[in-house]
C-alpha positions, 0 to 999 in steps of 0.5 A: 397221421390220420385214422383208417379203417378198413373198405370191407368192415371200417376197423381200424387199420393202420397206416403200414397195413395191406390186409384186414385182420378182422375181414381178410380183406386185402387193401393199398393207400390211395394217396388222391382218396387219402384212404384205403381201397381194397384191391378187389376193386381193380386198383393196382398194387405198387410195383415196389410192393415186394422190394420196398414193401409198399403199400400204395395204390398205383395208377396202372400195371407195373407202375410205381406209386406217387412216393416210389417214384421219386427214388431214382437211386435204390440199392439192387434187388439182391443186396438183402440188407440194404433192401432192408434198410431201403423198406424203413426209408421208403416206409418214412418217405411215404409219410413224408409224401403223405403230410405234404399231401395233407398239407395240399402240397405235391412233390413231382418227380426230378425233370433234370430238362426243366430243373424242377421236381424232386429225386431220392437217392437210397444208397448203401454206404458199405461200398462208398462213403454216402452224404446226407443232404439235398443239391438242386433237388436231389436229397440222398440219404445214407440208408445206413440210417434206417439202422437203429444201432448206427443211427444211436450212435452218430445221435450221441456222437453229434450231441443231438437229441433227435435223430429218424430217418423220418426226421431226416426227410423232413430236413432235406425237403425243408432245402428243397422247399426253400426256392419252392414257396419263398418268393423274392419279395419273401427274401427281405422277410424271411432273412430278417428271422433266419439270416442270409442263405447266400453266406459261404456253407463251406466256411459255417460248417467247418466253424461249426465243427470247430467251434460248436454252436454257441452257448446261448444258442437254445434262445434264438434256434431250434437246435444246435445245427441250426445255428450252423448256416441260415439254410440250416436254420430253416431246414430245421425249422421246416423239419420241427414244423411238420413233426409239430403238425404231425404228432398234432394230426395223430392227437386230433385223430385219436381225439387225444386231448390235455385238460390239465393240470390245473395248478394254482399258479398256472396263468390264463389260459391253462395247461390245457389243449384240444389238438382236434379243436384248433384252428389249423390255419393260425400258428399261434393256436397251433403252437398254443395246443403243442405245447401243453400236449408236449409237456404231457407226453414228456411227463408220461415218457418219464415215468416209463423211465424214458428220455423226453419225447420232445426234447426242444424249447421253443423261444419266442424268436424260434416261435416267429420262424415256426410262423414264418413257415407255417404261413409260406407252407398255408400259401403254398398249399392254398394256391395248389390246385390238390386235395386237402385233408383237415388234420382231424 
């Protein structure tokens, strides 16, 4: 994430905010400036302002923004708990939206005539059972997720050591972008790293609830429900790859930087890393300044008496899948025709 400042006084905002509290000044997100506007300059308020508590220009009266709009499905107005579970998904979707922007990638709404486009249904589970998970575009989510007691408990259940609602935007759009940014002559490529997508799922899910992942499985995948399915694979490499650019634009944003520790036997090049210095379009300097800032943020998590804060190890293969994304997303992002923001 990026740092704003306020249109009427330039302090310091965050991304949530609607007002100044040093000006008063009044202010919605413009996701094309990737700033914020103050509202008296005639721009319109998202019409999801109250029921989604969203903080995001609109291009006219009425309407909703660029993030509201892809929700198709979303609990009723008078279902209290369930809007308030819907306000924390939305408030995730919107920095999803917002880091694909970044990374000059666009998210259209469904177009069920022409199969493309993307669509969010928001449910509550308190009436009907609700899965998780991503079909010809449309990626549910169980809003009992945005729950942080639930979603405690469903983590330890399934042994994972990282669950958000954030995290699980991440992984659904991963599915969605798979036909988006691999072409048929990336398949040959992208199925050398990750295996091949077309395999029975239905088969590897119920061998990997029967049978776990298997026990070497930290040497070639990111996580345990990686190694499910070669789609799961990706999704979730996909989803670690934008959490990693994600903490390193906040890094660089903040002009947080790690400049050790030198220890005697610490090889060249030291545990050192300057997020707002790297070069963006290259993985391995990308992965190179993540790593020694993870190691940080683990070590000051300690000693607050708290689990890690990055609970993952990258091998050398996980590395080459992280590459291999990066290099589809810069592609992909390169050829759109949409704003960039450098991760500064």
């Amino acid at each position: 994430m990026q740092v704003f400042s306020c249109p009427g006084c330039d302090q310091l905002v965050f991304f949530a905010n609607t007002a100044c509290l040093r000006c008063g000044t009044r202010f919605v997100f413009d996701l094309d400036r990737l700033s914020m506007v103050a509202l008296d300059t005639g721009v319109e308020p998202c019409a999801n302002a109250v029921v989604a508590a969203c903080n995001w220009r609109a291009a006219g009266p009425g309407q909703r923004c660029a993030s509201c709009v892809l929700t198709r499905t979303r609990p009723a107005d008078d279902d209290l708990r369930a809007v308030a579970q819907l306000q924390v998904a939305e408030r995730a979707k919107r920095r999803l939206v917002f880091q694909l922007r970044t990374l000059g990638l666009s998210l259209a709404p469904r177009d069920e005539t022409t199969g493309t486009g993307v669509a969010f249904d928001l449910l509550s589970s308190r009436q009907a059972p609700v899965t998780t998970g991503h079909a010809g575009g449309v990626i549910t989510l169980d809003l009992a997720e945005s729950d942080d007691v639930h979603r405690e408990r469903i983590r330890t259940k399934l042994s994972e050591p990282y669950r958000t609602v954030l995290g699980h935007f991440r992984h659904e759009i991963g599915h969605y972008l798979f036909p988006v940014i691999v072409s048929q002559w990336d398949l040959p490529g992208v199925r050398a790293l990750f295996g091949d997508e077309t395999l029975d799922y239905q088969a590897a899910l119920d061998r990997h609830y029967r049978d776990g992942a298997p026990p070497d499985w930290r040497e070639r995948y990111v996580s345990e429900y990686a190694t499910m399915h070669p789609a799961e694979d990706w999704a979730e490499t996909i989803a670690h790859y934008l959490h990693l650019r994600g903490v390193l634009q906040t890094a660089a944003a903040y002009r947080l930087r790690v400049d050790g520790p030198d220890l005697p036997g610490t090889p060249t090049p030291s545990l050192a890393s300057d997020p707002a210095a790297v070069d963006t379009s290259d993985a391995g300097a990308l992965i190179d300044a993540w790593l020694p800032l993870s190691y940080a943020l683990n070590a000051v998590s300690r000693s607050l008496g708290e689990e890690d804060l990055y609970p993952f190890v990258l091998s050398p293969p996980v590395m080459d899948k992280l590459s291999c994304v990066h290099d589809l997303l810069l592609r992909a992002g390169a050829a759109s025709t949409l704003p960039r923001h450098a991760p500064r």
